[in-house]
C-alpha positions in Angstrom: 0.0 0.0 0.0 1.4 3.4 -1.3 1.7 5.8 1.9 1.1 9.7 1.7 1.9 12.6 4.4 -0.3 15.0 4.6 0.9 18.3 6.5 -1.4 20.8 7.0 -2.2 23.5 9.9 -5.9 22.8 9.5 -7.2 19.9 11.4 -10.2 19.6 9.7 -8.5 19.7 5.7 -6.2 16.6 7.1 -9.1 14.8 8.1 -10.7 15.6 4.9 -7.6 15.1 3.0 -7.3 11.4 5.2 -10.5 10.4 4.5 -10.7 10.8 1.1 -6.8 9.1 0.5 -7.7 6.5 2.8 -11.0 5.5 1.0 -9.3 5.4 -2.1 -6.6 2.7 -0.5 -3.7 5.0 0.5 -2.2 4.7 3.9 -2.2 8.0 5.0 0.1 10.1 7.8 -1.4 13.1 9.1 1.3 16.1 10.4 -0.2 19.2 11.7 3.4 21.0 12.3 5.6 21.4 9.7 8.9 21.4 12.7 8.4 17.9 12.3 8.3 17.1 8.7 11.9 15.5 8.8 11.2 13.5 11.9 7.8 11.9 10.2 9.6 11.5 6.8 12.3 9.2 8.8 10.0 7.4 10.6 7.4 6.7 8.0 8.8 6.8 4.6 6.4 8.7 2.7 5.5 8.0 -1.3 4.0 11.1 -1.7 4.1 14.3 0.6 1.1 16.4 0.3 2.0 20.0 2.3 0.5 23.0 2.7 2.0 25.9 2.3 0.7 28.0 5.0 1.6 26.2 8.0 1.5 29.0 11.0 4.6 30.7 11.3 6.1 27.8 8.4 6.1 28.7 4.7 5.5 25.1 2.7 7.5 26.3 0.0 10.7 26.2 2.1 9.7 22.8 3.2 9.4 21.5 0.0 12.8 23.3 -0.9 14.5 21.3 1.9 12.7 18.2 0.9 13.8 18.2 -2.6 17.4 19.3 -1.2 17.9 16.7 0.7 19.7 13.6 -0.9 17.6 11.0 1.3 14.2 12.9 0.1 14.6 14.5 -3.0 13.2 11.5 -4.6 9.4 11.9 -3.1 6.8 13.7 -5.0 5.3 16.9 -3.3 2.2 18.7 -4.1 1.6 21.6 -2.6 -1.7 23.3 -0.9 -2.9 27.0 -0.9 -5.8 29.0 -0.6 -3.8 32.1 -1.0 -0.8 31.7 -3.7 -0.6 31.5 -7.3 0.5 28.8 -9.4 3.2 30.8 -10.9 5.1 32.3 -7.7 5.3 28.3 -6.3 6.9 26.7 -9.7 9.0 29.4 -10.3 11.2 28.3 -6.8 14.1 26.7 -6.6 13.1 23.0 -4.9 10.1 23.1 -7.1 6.9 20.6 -6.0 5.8 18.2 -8.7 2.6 19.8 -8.5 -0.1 22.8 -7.0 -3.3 22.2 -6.1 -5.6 25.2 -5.1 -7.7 25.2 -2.3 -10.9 24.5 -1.5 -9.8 21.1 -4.1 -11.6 19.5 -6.4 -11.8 15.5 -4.8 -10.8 14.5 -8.5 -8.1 16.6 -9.0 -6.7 16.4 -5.9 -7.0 12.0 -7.0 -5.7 12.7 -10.2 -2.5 14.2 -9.0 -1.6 11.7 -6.4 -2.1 8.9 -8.5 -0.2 11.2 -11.4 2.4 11.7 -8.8 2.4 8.3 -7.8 3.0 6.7 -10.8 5.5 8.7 -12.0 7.9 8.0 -9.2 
């Protein structure tokens, strides 16, 4: 069974976001504080990271920068979250995530691009 971390601030979007990967037959790993995304990474070895990128006083974008910096993680798909940042500013990053998704998501598209993701790793 593929496994996917979820990080997000919001409580109720990772329960939404766990539900609806978990109904589709991921195993899922809910974070709600970015400070440990390493420590969860280690411990769980993720497929797929699925991170917000407002996460309180985090910015997901350097997350995923670090992520895809990292020799032991550079390898994992990330798609990032937002309710409040364009497409453009996000791809145009150094560390780039292999994929956006705006927010409030489309249950499909948010499907699409895990198994997109997914497959191509």
């Amino acid at each position: 069974m593929q496994r996917i971390l979820a990080v997000d601030d919001n409580k109720d979007i990772l329960e939404v976001l766990q539900l609806i990967l978990e109904d589709s037959g991921y195993e899922v790993e809910t974070l709600a504080d970015g400070h440990f995304l390493f420590d969860r990474i280690e411990k769980h070895h993720p497929d797929l990271i699925i991170l917000d990128i407002m996460l309180g006083n985090l910015d997901g974008r350097e997350l995923c920068r670090s992520v895809k910096a990292k020799k032991e993680t550079n390898n994992i798909p990330v798609i990032l979250l937002s309710a409040s940042h364009a497409i453009t500013d996000t791809y145009q990053q150094n560390g780039n995530p292999n994929d956006f998704i705006a927010k409030p998501f489309d249950i499909n598209v948010l499907l699409d691009s895990v198994e997109r993701q997914l497959a191509a790793a």
